[in-house]
C-alpha positions as CSV (number, residue, x, y, z in Angstrom):
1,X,102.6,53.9,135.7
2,X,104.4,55.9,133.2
3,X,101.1,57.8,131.9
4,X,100.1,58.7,135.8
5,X,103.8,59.7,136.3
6,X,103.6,62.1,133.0
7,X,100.2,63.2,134.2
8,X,101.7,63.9,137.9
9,X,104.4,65.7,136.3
10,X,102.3,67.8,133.6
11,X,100.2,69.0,136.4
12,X,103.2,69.9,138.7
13,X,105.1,71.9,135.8
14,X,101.0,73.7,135.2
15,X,101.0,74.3,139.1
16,X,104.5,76.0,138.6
17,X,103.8,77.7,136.1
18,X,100.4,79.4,137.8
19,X,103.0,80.3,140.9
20,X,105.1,82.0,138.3
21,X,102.5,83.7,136.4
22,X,101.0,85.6,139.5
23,X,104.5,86.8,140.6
24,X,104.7,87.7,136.9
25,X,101.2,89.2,136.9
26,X,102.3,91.3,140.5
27,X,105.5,92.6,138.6
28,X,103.6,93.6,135.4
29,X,100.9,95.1,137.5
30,X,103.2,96.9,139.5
31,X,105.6,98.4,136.8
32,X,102.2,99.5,134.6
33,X,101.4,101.2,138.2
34,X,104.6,102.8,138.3
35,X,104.5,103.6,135.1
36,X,101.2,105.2,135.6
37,X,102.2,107.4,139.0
38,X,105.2,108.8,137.1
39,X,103.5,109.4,133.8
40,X,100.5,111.3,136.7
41,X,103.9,113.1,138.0
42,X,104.9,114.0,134.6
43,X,101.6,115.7,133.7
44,X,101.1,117.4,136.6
45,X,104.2,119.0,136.5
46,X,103.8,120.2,132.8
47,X,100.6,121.6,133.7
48,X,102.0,123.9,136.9
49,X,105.0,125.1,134.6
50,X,102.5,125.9,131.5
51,X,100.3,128.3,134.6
52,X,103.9,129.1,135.0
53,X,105.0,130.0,132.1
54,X,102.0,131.5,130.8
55,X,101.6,133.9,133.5
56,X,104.9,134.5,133.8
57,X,105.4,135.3,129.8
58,X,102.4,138.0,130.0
59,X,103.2,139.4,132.3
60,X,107.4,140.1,131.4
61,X,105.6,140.7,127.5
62,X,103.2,143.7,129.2
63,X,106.6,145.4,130.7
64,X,108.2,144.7,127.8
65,X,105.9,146.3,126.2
66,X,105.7,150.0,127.8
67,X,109.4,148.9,127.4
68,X,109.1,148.6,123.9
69,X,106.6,151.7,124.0
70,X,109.0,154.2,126.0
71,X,111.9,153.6,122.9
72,X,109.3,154.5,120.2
73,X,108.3,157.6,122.3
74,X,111.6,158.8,122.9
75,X,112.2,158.6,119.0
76,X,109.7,161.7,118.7
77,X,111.0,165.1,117.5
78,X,111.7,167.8,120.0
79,X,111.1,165.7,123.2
80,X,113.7,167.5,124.6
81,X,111.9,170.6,125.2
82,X,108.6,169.4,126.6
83,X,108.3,170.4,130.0
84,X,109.2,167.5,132.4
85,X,105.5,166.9,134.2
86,X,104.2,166.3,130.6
87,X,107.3,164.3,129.3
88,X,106.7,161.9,132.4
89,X,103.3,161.6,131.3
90,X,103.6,160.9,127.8
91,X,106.9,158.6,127.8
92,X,105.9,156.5,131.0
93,X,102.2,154.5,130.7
94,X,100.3,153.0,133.3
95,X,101.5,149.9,133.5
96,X,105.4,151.0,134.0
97,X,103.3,151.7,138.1
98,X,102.1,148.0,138.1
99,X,103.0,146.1,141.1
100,X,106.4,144.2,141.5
101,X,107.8,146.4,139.1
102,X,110.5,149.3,140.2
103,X,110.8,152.4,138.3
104,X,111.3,152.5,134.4
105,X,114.4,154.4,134.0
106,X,115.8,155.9,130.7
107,X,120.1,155.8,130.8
108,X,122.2,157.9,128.2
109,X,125.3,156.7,126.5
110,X,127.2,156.9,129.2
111,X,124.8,155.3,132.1
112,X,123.3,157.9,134.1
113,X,119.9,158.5,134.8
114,X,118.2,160.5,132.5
115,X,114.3,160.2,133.1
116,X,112.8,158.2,135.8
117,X,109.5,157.3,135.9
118,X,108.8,157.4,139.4
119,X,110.7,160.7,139.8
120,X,110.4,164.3,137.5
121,X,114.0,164.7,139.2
122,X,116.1,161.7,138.8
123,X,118.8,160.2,140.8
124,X,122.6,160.8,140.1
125,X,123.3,157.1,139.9
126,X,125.4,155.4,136.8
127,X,124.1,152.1,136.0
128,X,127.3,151.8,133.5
129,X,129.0,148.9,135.8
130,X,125.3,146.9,135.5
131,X,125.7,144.0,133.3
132,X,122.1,145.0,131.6
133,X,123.9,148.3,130.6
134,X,127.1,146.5,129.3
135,X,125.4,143.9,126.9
136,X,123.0,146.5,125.1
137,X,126.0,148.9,124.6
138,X,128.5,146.3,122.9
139,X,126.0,144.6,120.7
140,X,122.8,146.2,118.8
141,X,120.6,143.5,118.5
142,X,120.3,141.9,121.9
143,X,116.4,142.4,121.9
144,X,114.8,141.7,125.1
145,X,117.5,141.3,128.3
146,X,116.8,140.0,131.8
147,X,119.7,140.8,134.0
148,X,121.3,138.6,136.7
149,X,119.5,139.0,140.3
150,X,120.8,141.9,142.2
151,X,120.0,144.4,145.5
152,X,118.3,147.4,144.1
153,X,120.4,150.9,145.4
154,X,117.3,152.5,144.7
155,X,115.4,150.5,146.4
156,X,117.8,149.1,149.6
157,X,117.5,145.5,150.2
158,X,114.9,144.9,147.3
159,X,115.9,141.8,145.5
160,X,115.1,142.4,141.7
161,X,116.2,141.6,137.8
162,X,116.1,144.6,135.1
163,X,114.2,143.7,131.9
164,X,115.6,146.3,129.3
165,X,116.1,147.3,125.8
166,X,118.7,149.2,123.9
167,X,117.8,152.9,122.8
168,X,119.7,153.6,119.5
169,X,120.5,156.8,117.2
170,X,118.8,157.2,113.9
171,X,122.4,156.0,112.3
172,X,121.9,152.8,114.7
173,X,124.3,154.0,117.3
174,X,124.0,153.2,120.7
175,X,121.9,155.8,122.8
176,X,121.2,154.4,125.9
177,X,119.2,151.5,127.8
178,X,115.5,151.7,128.2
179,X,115.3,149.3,131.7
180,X,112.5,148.4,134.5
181,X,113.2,146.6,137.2
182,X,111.1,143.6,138.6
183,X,111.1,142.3,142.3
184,X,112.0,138.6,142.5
185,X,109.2,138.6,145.3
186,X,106.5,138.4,141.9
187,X,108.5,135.0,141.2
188,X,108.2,133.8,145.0
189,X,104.7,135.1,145.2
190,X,103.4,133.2,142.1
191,X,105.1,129.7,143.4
192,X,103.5,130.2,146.8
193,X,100.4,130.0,145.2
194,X,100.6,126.7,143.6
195,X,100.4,123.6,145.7
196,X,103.9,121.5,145.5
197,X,105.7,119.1,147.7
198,X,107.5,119.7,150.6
199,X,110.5,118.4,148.8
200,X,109.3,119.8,145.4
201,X,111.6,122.9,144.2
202,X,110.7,125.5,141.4
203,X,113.1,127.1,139.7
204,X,113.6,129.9,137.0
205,X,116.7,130.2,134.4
206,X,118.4,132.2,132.3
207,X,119.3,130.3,129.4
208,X,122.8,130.5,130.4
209,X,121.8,128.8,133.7
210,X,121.8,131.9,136.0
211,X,119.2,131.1,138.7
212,X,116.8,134.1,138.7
213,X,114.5,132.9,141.1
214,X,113.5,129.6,143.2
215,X,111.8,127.8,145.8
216,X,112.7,126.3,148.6
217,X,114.7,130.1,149.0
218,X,118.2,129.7,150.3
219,X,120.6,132.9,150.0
220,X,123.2,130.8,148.4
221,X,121.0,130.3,145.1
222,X,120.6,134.4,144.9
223,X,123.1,134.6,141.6
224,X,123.9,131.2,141.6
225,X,125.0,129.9,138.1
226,X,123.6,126.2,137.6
227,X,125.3,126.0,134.1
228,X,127.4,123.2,135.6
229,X,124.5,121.5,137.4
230,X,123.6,117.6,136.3
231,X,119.8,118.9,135.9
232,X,120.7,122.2,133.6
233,X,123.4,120.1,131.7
234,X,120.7,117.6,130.5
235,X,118.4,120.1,129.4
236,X,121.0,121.8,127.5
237,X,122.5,118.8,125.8
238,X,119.5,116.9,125.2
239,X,117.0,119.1,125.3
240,X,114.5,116.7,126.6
241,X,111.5,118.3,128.6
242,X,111.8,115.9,131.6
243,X,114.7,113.9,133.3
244,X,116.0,112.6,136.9
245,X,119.2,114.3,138.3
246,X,120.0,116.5,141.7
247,X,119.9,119.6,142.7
248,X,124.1,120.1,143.8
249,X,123.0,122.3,147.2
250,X,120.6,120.3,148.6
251,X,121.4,116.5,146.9
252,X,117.3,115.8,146.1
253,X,117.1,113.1,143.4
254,X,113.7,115.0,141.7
255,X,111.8,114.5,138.4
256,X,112.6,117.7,136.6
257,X,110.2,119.2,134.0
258,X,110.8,122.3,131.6
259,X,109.7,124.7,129.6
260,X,110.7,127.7,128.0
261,X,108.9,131.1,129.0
262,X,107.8,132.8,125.6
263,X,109.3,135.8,124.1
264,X,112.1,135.5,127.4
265,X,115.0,134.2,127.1
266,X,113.7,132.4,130.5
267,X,113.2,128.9,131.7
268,X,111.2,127.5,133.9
269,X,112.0,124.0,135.9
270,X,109.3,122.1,137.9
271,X,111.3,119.9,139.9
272,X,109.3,116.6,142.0
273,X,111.2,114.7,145.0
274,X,111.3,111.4,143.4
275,X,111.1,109.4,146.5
276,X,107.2,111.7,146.7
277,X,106.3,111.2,143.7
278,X,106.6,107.2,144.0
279,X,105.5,107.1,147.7
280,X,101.8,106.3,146.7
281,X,102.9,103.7,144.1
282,X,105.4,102.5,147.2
283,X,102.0,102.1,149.6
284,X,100.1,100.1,147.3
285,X,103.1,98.1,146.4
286,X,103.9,97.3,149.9
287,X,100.4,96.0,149.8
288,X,100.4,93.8,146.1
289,X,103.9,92.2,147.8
290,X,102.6,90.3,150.2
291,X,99.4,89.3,148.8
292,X,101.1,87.8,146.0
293,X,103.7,86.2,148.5
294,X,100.8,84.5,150.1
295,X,99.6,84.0,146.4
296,X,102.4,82.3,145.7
297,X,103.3,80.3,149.2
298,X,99.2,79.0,148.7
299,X,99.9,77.5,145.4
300,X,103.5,76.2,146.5
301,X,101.5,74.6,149.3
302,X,98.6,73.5,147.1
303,X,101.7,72.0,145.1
304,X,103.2,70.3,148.1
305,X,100.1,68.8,149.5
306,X,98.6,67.9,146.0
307,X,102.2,65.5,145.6
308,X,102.2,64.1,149.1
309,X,98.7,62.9,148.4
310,X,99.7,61.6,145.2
311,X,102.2,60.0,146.6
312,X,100.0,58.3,149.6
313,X,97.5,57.7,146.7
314,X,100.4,55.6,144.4
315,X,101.3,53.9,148.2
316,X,97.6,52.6,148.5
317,X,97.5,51.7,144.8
318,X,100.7,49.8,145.3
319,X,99.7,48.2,148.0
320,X,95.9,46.9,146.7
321,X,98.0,45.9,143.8
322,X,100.5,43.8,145.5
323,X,97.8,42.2,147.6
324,X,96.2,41.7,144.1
325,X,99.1,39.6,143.4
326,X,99.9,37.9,146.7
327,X,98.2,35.2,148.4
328,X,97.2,36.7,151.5
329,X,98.1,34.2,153.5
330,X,101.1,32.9,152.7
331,X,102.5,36.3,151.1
332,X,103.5,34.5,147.9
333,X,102.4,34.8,144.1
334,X,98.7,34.1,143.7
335,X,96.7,32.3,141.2
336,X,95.8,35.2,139.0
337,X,99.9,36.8,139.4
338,X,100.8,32.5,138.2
339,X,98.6,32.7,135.4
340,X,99.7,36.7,133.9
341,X,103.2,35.4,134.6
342,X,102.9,31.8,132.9
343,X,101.2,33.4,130.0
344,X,103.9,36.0,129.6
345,X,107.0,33.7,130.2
346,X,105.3,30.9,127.5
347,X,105.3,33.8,124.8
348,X,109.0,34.5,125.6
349,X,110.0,31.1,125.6
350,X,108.3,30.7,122.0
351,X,109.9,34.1,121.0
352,X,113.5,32.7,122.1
353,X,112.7,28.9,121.6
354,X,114.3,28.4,124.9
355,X,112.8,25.6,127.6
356,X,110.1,26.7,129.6
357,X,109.6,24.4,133.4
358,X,106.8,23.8,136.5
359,X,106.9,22.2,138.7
360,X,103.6,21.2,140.8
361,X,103.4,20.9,144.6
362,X,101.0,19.0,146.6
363,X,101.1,18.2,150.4
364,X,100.7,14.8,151.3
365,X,97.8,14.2,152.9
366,X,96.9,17.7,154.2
367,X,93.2,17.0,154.8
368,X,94.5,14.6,157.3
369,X,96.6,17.1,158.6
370,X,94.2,19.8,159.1
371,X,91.9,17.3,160.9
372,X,95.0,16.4,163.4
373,X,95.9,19.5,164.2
374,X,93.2,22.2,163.5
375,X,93.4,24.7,160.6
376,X,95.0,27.0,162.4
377,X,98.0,24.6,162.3
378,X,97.1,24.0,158.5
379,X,97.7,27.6,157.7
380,X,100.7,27.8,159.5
381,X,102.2,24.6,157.5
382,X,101.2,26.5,154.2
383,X,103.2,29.2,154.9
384,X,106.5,27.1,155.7
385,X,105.7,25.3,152.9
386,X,105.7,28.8,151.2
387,X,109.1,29.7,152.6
388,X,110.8,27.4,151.6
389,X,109.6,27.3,147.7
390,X,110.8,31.2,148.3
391,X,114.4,29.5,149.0
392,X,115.0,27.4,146.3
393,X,113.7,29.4,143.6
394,X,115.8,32.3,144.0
395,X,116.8,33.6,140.3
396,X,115.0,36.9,138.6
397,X,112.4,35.3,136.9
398,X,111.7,31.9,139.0
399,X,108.3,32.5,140.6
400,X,106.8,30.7,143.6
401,X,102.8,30.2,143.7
402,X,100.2,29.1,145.4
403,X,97.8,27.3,143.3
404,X,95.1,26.8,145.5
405,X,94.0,24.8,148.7
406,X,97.5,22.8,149.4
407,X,99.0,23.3,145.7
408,X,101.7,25.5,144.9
409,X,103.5,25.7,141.7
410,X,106.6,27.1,140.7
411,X,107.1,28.8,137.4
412,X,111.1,28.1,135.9
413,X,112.0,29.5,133.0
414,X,115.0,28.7,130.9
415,X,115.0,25.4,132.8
416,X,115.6,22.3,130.9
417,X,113.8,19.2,132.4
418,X,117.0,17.8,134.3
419,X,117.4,21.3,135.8
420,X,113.8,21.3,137.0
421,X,113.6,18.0,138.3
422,X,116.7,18.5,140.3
423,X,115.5,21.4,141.8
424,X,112.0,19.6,142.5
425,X,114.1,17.0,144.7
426,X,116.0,19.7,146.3
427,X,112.2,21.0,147.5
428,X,110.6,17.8,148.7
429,X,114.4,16.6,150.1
430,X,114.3,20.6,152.0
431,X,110.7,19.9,153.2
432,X,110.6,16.8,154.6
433,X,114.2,17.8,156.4
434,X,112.2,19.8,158.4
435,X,110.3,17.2,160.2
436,X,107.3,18.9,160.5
437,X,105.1,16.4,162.5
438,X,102.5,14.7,160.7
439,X,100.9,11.8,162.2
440,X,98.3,10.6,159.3
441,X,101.5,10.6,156.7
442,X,103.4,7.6,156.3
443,X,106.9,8.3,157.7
444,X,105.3,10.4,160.3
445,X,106.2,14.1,159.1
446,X,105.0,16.1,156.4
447,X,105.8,15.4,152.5
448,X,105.3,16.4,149.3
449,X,104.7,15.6,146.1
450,X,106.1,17.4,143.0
451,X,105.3,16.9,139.3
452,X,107.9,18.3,136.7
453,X,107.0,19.3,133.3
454,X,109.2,20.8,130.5
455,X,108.3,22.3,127.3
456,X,110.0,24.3,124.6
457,X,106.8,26.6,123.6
458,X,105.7,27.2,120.2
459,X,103.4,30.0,118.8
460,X,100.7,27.8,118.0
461,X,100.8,26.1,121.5
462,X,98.7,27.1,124.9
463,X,100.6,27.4,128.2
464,X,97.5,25.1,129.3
465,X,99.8,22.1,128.0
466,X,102.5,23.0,130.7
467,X,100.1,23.0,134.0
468,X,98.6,20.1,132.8
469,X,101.2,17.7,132.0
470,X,102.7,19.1,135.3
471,X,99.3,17.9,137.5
472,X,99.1,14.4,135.8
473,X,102.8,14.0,136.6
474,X,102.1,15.2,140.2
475,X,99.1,12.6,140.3
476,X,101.5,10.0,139.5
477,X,103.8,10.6,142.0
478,X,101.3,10.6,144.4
479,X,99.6,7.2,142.8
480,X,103.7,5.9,143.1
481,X,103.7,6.2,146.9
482,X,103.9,10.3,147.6
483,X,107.1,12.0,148.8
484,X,108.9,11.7,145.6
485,X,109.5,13.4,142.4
486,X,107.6,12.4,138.6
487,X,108.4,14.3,135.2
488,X,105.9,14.4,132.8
């Protein structure tokens, strides 16, 4: 019983343990999905800000560089007396006419306009208030400068940046600003063409976190300075390529990604709506989850039925087992449950050297009986007979029998031979108080007669000895008259 319980038990904890491996499977499945979407997420996003970036870089690095070519030229001797339609030619090249870019404009020490390359006459306009004017002036080795977003006055309306470059005298003194302007529509036009998420935003830095250009557009981001924003903050302190955070005017939780633009001191920020970017993993999940519920609820019910049959099965067993042991009609010990129990109580007896008692039954004259009053009658009187063995021995380890045919026995241990013999009289006295009728039995009702033997058991000695000292004292009783009591 204890095996089939530890079997029962082992394959309950294995059935557990299969329930919790698939939810365990489901989670690792799901996470290494996850993990793959937002890695997907990750790369597609680095490769839309290297287009970005790339495109973006060569094309600032070709202004920069009829920029870079307009300084040089102006450095020529006697430029000053070349007539203007031939200055405009040489100083200005082809490019400074390329689209999305304003007119290249030349400014003296103090500002003003002093070539144009879209006019031989220039406008009387002083840039000296213009932060790209300012910065050059005050320090000599800014290098390329991208200017904060602003509404062209040449150009009313127009939405641009200046990309410039200080002019200095031969002694390193500040000359002027060398400057074109660029429409922020090149920025917008270049994200439009790139396929993003409704939610998705695209954004482009300074690297003092002045917004130059983005998408969505909203006129509150035209100058905006994100150098306080979560997303900007991260990249500046840790200076990590990708990280979670919000945009502070419109609250999206987005995966940003970033990248520097070359030879600019520009960033670029590919921003994904996080909630987007998951939504596939989110579908497929919302599929795994209840599959592996079902999973789960099949092997909790495979559990479940698998122990409610074990437990019918150990029912049945119980049962053949007990009718194994019990005379079926009576409902007492049998002959084979007398013998296990005889040979195990003799053992202890030897063990303990304590007295070991049994006492034999046999109904008077039951042949008689059983042709008086039919079988049926016979079986019935077996069973009182039965009952009331059941009564008298009531202690833990007293067992009742039946023998066979009218012959019962009962099994007394730790009975001396007084003890035994009284409790044999108590039997017979009980069973012919019942007055059971019996017509072929002297004194007219039914009787028995007991045999009592004792023995303290010794290791060398068979239980045999017991039951058959117990039968010849039962034969004697008989042989004496019946209805009485003989020890052995």
């Amino acid at each position: 019983m204890t095996s089939r319980r530890f079997v029962h038990r082992a394959l309950y904890a294995l059935a557990g343990l299969v329930a919790i491996g698939i939810c365990l499977a489901a989670v690792a499945l799901l996470w290494i999905d996850r993990q793959a979407t937002w890695v997907a997420a990750h790369k597609s996003a680095r490769n839309i800000t290297g287009v970005l970036a790339a495109d973006i870089g060569r094309t600032l690095h070709v202004y920069d560089l009829s920029l870079q070519g307009v300084v040089e030229r102006l450095r020529e001797p006697g430029i000053d007396h070349v007539n203007r339609p031939t200055l405009q030619r040489f100083l200005f090249d082809r490019s400074s006419t390329a689209g999305y870019l304003g007119s290249i404009l030349v400014l003296d020490e103090a500002g003003n306009i002093r070539y144009d390359s879209t006019s031989i006459d220039p406008p009387a306009v002083n840039f000296s208030d213009r932060d790209f004017f300012q910065v050059h002036r005050d320090a000599p080795d800014v290098g390329l400068y991208v200017s904060r977003p602003y509404v062209s006055v040449l150009r009313p309306g127009d939405e641009s940046i200046s990309i410039s470059r200080r002019i200095s005298h031969p002694d390193g003194s500040f000359a002027g600003v060398v400057n074109g302007s660029l429409r922020l529509a090149y920025f917008r036009d270049r994200f439009a063409e790139l396929s993003i998420g409704k939610h998705d935003a695209i954004t482009i830095y300074r690297n003092d976190g002045v917004v130059i250009a983005r998408i969505p557009y909203s006129v509150d981001d035209f100058q905006r300075n994100a150098e306080g924003s979560l997303a900007f903050q991260q990249f500046l302190i840790r200076r990590e390529s990708t990280f979670v955070g919000a945009w502070a005017s419109d609250g999206f939780n987005r995966l940003h990604t970033f990248d520097s633009i070359d030879r600019t001191p520009l960033v670029i920020d590919v921003a994904q709506d996080v909630d987007d970017v998951l939504a596939p993993w989110v579908r497929r999940a919302v599929l795994v989850v209840p599959v592996t519920l079902a999973l789960f609820l099949s092997v909790m019910a495979q559990i479940v039925l698998f122990r409610r049959e074990m437990r019918l099965r150990e029912a049945f067993e119980q049962q053949l087992e007990a009718r194994a042991q019990t005379d079926g009609l009576t409902g007492i010990a049998n002959r084979r449950t007398f013998d296990e129990a005889l040979e195990r109580e003799w053992a202890a007896a030897a063990r303990e050297a304590t007295p070991l008692s049994l006492l034999f039954l046999d109904a008077d004259h039951f042949k008689r009986y059983n042709d008086r009053y039919g079988h049926q009658e016979g079986d019935e009187l077996l069973k009182l007979l039965a009952q009331t063995l059941m009564q008298k021995a009531r202690r833990p380890r007293d067992l009742a029998a039946r023998y066979g045919g009218e012959e019962f026995v009962v099994l007394l241990p730790g009975t001396d031979n007084r003890q035994a013999t009284a409790i044999a009289e108590a039997i017979r006295s009980a069973i012919e108080a019942l007055s059971v009728p019996h017509e072929g039995n002297d004194g007219g009702v039914v009787t028995v007669s007991i045999g009592v033997s004792t023995a303290v058991p010794s290791a060398d000695q068979a239980s045999s000895r017991l039951v058959e000292a117990a039968d010849g004292a039962v034969y004697r009783a008989k042989k004496a008259g019946r209805n009485q009591v003989a020890a052995a």
